[in-house]
DRENPA-127814 format. One record per residue: residue in one letter; x, y, z of N, C-alpha, C in turn. Coordinates in pm, whole numbers. Layout:
<sites>
+--------+--------+--------+--------+--------+--------+--------+--------+--------+--------+
| residu |    n_u |    n_v |    n_w |   ca_u |   ca_v |   ca_w |    c_u |    c_v |    c_w |
+--------+--------+--------+--------+--------+--------+--------+--------+--------+--------+
|      A |      X |      Y |      Z |      X |      Y |      Z |      X |      Y |      Z |
...
+--------+--------+--------+--------+--------+--------+--------+--------+--------+--------+
</sites>
This chain:
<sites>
+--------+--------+--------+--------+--------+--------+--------+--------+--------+--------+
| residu |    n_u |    n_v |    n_w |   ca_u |   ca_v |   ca_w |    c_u |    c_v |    c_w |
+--------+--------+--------+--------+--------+--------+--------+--------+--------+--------+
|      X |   2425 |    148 |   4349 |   2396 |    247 |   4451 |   2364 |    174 |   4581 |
|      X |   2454 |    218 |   4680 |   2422 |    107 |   4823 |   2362 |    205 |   4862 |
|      X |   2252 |    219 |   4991 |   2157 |    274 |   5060 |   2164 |    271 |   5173 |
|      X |   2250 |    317 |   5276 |   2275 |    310 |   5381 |   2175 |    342 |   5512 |
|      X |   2127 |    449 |   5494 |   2039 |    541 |   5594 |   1924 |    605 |   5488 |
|      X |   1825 |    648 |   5579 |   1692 |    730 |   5524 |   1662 |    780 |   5649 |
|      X |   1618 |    946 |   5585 |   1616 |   1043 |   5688 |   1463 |   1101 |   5634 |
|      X |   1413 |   1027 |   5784 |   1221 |   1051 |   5797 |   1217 |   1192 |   5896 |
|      X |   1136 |   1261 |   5854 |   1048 |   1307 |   5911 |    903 |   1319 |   5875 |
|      X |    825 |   1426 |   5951 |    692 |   1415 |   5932 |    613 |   1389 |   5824 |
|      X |    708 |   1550 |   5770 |    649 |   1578 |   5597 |    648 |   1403 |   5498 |
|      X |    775 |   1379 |   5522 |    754 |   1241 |   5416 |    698 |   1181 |   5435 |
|      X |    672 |   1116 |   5559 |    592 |   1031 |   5653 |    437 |   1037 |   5601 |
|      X |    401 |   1157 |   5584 |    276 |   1218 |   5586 |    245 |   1208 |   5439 |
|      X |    358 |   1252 |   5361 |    311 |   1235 |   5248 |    355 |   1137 |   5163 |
|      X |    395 |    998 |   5185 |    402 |    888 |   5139 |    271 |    833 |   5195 |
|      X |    193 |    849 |   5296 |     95 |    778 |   5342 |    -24 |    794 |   5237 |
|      X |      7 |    928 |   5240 |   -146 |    924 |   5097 |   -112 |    874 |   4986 |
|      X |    -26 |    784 |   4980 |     17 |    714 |   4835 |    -51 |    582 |   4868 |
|      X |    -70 |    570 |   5059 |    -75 |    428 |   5104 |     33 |    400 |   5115 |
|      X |    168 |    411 |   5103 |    290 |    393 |   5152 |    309 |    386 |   5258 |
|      X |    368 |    337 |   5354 |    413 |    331 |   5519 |    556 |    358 |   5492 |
|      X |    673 |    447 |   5605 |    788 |    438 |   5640 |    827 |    267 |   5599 |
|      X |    784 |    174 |   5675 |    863 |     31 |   5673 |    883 |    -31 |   5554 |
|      X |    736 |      6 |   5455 |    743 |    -24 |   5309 |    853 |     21 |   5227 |
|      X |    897 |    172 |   5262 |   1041 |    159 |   5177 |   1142 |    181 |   5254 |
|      X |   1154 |    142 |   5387 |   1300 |     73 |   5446 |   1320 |    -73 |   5373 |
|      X |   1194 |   -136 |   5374 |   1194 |   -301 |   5325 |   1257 |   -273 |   5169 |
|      X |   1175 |   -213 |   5075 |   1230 |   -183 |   4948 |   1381 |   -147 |   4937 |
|      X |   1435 |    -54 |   5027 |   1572 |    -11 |   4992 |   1660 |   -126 |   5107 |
|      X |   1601 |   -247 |   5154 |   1716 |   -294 |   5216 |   1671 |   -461 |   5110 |
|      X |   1602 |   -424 |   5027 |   1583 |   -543 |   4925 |   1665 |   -541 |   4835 |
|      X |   1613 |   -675 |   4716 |   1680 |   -588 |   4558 |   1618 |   -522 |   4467 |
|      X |   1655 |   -429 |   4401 |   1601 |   -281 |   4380 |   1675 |   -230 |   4278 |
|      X |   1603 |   -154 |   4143 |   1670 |   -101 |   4025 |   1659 |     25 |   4062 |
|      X |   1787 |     98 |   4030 |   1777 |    226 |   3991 |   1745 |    329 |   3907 |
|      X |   1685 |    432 |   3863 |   1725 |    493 |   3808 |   1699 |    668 |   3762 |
|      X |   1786 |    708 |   3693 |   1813 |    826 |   3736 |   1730 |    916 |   3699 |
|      X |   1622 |    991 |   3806 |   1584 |   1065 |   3796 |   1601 |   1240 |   3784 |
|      X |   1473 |   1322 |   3782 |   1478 |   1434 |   3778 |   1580 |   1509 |   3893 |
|      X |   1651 |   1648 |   3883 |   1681 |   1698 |   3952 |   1797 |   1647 |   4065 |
|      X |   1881 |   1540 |   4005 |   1978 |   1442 |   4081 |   1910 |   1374 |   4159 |
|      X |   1793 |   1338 |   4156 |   1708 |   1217 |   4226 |   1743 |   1115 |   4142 |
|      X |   1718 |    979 |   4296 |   1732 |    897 |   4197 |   1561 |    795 |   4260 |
|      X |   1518 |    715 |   4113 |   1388 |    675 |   4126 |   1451 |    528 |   4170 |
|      X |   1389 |    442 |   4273 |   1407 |    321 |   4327 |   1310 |    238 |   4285 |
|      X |   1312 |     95 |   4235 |   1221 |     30 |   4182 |   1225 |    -79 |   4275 |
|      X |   1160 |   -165 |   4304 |   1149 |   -294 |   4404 |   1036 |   -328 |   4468 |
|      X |   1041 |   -428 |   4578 |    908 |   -497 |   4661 |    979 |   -425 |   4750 |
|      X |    813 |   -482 |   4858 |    814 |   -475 |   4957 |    869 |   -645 |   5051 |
|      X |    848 |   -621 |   5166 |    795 |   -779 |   5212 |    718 |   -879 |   5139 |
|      X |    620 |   -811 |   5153 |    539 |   -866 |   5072 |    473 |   -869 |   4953 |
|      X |    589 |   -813 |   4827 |    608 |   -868 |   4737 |    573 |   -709 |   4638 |
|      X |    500 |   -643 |   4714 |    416 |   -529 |   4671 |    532 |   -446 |   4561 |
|      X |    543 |   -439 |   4430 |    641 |   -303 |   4385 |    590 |   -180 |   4425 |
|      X |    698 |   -136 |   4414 |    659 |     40 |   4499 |    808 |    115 |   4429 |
|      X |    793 |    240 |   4399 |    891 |    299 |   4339 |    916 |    405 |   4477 |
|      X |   1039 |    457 |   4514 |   1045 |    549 |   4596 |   1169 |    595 |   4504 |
|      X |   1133 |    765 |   4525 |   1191 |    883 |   4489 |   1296 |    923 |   4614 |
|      X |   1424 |    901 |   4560 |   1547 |    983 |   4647 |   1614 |   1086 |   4624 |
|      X |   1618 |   1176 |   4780 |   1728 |   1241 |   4703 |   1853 |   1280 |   4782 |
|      X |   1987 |   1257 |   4749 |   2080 |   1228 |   4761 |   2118 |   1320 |   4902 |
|      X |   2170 |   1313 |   4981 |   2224 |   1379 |   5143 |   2388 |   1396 |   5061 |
|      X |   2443 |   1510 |   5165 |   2587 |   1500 |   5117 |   2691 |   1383 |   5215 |
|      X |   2603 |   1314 |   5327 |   2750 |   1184 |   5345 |   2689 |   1063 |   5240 |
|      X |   2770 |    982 |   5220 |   2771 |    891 |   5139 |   2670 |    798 |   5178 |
|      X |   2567 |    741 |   5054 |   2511 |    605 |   5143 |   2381 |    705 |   5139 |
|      X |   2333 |    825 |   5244 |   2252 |    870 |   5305 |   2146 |    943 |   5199 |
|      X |   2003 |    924 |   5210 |   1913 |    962 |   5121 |   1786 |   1010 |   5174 |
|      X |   1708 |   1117 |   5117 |   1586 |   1167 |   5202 |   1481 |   1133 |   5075 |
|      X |   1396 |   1043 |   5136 |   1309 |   1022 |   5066 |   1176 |   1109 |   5035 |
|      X |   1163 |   1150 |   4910 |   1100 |   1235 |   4931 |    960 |   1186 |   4858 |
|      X |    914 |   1112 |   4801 |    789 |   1058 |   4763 |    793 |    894 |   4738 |
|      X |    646 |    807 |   4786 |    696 |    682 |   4715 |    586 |    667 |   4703 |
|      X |    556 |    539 |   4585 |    421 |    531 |   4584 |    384 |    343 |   4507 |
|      X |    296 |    336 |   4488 |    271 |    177 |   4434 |    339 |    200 |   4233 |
|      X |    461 |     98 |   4239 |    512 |    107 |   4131 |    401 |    115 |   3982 |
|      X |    414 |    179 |   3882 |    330 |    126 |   3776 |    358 |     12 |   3679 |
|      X |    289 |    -29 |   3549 |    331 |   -150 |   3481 |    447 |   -105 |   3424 |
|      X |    502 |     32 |   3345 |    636 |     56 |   3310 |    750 |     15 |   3361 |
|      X |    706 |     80 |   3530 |    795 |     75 |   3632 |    840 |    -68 |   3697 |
|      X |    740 |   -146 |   3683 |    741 |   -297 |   3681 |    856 |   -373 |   3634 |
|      X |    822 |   -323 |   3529 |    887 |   -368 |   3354 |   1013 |   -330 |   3393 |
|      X |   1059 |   -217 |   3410 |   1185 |   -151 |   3405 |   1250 |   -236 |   3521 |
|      X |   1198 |   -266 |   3655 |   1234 |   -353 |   3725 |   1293 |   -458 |   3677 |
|      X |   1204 |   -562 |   3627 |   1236 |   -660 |   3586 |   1350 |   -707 |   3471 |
|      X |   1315 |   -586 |   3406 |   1447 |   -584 |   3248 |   1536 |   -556 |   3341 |
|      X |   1567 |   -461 |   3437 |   1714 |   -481 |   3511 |   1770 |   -566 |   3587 |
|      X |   1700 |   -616 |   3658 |   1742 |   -785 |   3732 |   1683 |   -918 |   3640 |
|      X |   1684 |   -911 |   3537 |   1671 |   -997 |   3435 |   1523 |  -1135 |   3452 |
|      X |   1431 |  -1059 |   3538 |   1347 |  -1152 |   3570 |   1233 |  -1113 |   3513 |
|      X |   1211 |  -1242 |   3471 |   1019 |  -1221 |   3392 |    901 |  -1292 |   3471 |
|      X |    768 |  -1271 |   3391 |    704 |  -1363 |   3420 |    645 |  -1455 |   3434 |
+--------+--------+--------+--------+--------+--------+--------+--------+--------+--------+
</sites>
């Protein structure tokens, strides 16, 4: 899944922050490397770092041009979500 664009406004803005999430935290995540996978409702769940190293899962959901995604929640990855990371880009610890 390539990730072309993310379409912010307030609402997400606002409500990724109470996760502690910032906008830049998952531009950095979706222009990193990053597992997919397929979530609820044709979302898809994003697994990855930040800059600085932070996992963070962000919730997408799909725009109709190609590439384009509205993020609609993200938050500090959990140990599953970790895990699931790592079993997909084949890295341990």
């Amino acid at each position: 899944m390539k990730i072309k664009k993310l379409i912010w406004d307030d609402w997400n803005i606002t409500h990724i922050a109470r996760h502690g999430i910032t906008k830049e935290d998952v531009e950095e995540v979706c222009q990193r490397e990053y597992a997919v996978v397929d979530g609820k409702e044709e979302r898809f769940l994003v697994i990855g770092t930040n800059n600085n190293e932070k996992f963070i899962l962000v919730v997408l959901d799909p725009e109709p041009e190609e590439g384009v995604y509205y993020p609609v929640t993200a938050r500090t990855a959990d140990k599953r979500e970790r895990s699931i990371y790592k079993e997909k880009k084949g890295k341990h610890d």
